[in-house]
C-alpha positions as CSV (number, residue, x, y, z in Angstrom):
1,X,101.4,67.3,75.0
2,X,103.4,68.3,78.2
3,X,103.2,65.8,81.4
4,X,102.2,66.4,84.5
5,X,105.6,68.1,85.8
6,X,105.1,70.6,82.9
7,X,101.8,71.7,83.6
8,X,103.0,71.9,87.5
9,X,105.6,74.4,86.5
10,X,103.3,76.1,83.8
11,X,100.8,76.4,86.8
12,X,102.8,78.0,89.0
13,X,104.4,80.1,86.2
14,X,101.0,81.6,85.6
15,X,100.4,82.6,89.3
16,X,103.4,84.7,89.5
17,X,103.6,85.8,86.5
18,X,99.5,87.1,86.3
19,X,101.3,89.2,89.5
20,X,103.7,91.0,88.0
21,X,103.3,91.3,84.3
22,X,101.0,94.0,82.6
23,X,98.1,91.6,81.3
24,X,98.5,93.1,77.6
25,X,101.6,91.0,77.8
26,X,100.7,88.1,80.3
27,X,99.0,86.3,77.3
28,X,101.8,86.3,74.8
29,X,104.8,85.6,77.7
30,X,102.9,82.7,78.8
31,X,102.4,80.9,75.4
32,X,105.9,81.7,74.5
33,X,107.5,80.6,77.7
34,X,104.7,77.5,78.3
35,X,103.6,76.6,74.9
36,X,105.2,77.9,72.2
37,X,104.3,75.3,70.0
38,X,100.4,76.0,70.3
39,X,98.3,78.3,68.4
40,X,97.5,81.6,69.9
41,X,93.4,80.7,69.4
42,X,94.1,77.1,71.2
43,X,96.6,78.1,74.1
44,X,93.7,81.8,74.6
45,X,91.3,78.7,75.2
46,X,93.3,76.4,77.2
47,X,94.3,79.7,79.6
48,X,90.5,80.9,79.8
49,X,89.3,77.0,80.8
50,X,92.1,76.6,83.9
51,X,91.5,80.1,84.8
52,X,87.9,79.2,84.8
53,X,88.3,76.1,86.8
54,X,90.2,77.7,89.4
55,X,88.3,80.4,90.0
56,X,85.7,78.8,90.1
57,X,87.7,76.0,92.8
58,X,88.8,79.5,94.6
59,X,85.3,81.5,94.9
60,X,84.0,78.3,96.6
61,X,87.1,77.7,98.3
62,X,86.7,74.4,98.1
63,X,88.7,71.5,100.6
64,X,90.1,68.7,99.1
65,X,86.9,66.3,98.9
66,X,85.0,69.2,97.2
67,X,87.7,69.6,94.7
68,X,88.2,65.8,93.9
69,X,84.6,65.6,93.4
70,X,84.9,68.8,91.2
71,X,87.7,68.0,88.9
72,X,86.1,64.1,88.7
73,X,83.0,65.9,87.2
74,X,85.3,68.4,84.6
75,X,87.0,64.9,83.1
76,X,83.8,63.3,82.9
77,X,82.2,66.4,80.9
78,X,82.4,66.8,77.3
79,X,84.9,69.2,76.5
80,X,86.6,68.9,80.0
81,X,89.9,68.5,81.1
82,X,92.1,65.2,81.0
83,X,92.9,63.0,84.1
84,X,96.4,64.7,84.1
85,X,95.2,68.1,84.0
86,X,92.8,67.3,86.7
87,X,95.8,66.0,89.0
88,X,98.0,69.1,88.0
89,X,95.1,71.2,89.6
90,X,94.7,69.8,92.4
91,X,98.3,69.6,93.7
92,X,98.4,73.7,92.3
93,X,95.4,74.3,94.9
94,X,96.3,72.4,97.7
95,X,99.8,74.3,97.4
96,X,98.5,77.7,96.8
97,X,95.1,77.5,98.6
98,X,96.1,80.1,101.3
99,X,98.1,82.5,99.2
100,X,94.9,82.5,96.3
101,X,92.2,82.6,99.4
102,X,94.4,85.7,101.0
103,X,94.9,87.3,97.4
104,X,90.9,87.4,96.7
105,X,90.3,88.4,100.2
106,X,92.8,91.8,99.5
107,X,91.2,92.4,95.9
108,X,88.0,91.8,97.4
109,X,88.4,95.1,100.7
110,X,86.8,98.4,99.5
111,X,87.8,99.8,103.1
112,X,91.0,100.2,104.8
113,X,91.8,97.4,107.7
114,X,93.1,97.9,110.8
115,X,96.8,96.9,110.8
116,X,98.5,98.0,114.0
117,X,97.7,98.8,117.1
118,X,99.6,100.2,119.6
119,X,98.3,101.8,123.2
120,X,99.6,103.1,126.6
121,X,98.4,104.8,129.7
122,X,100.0,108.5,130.5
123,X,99.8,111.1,133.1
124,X,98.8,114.6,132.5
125,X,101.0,116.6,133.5
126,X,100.5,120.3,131.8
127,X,96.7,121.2,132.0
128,X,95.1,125.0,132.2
129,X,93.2,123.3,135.3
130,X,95.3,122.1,138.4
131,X,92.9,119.5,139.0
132,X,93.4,117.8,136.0
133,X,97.2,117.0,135.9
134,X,97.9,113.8,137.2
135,X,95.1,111.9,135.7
136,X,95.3,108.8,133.3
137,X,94.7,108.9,130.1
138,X,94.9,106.1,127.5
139,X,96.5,106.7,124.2
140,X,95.7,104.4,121.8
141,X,97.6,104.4,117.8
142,X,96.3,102.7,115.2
143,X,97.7,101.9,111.7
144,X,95.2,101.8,109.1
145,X,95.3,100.6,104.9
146,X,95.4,98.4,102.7
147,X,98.3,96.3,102.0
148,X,100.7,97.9,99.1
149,X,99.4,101.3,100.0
150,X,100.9,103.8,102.4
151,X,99.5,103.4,105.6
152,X,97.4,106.3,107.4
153,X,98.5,106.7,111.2
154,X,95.1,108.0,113.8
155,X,95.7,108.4,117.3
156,X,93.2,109.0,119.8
157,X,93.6,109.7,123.7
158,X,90.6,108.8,126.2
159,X,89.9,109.5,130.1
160,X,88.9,107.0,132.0
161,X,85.0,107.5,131.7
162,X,85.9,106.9,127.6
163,X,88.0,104.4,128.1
164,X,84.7,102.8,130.4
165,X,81.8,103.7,127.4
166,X,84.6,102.0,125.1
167,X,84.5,98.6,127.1
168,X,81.1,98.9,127.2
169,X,80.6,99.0,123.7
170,X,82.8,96.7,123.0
171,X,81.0,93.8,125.2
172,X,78.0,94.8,123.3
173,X,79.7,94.2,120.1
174,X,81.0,90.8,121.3
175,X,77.9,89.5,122.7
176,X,76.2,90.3,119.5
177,X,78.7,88.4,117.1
178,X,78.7,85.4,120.0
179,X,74.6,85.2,119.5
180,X,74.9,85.4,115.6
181,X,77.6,82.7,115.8
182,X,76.3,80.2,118.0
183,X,74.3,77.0,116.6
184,X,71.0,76.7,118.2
């Protein structure tokens, strides 16, 4: 069986490589780059238990005393992973923890987010009425998508009484999340 070096490089060959291969092919690459001494049944099962673990490690987002206790409790069960395995994993998470949290985060958006913004304050100064020109007005760009999509580009211009009803919603928004965050 491969060492722990081996499984550290077959670990972080499966994270890129579940990226940017087809997954009708990520299977057989992987076996034949990783393991191409093991049956196709045992290296399917060996895949489908470390993708297991780690998705399981990542939807709880575990931190490092979670995880220890974790992968303590998968060597201990029958049919679990080995000692090395279990060390292999960890030091895959605590390098990719960030890159795996951000990834599920990304998969997980149904909406666009907010991904620029951009404002300024003008003065009229072409209106049908005289005594409009030479007012402020705020104009406020925003960039909106999702990331490896083409972004979508809204801009929006307020007076000042809008630009007022904004801030005012906007404390109400923050007062609310303060109430719902703060411990009693």
């Amino acid at each position: 069986r491969r060492g722990r070096d081996g499984m550290r490089r077959d670990m972080k060959g499966l994270l890129s490589l579940s990226n940017a291969v087809p997954s009708s092919l990520l299977e057989e690459l992987l076996r034949a780059q990783l393991y191409p001494e093991a049956p196709p049944e045992e290296f399917r099962a060996l895949r489908a238990k470390m993708g297991g673990l780690l998705q399981s490690i990542a939807s709880a987002d575990m931190d490092l005393n979670q995880l220890e206790a974790f992968l303590t409790a998968q060597t201990k069960k029958q049919g679990g992973i080995t000692s090395d395995q279990a060390a292999v994993i960890a030091k895959f998470w605590k390098s990719h923890r960030t890159q795996i949290h951000e990834s599920l985060i990304n998969q997980s958006r149904w909406d666009n987010v907010l991904k620029n913004m951009n404002w300024r304050v003008d003065l009229k100064s072409q209106l049908r009425h005289i005594d409009q020109i030479n007012t402020p007005v705020a104009i406020v760009e925003m960039e909106l998508g999702k990331n490896g999509q083409e972004s979508e580009f809204l801009c929006l211009e307020f007076d000042e009484a809008k630009v007022s009803q904004m801030l005012k919603k906007l404390s109400e928004i923050e007062e609310s999340m303060t109430s719902l965050t703060q411990t009693p």
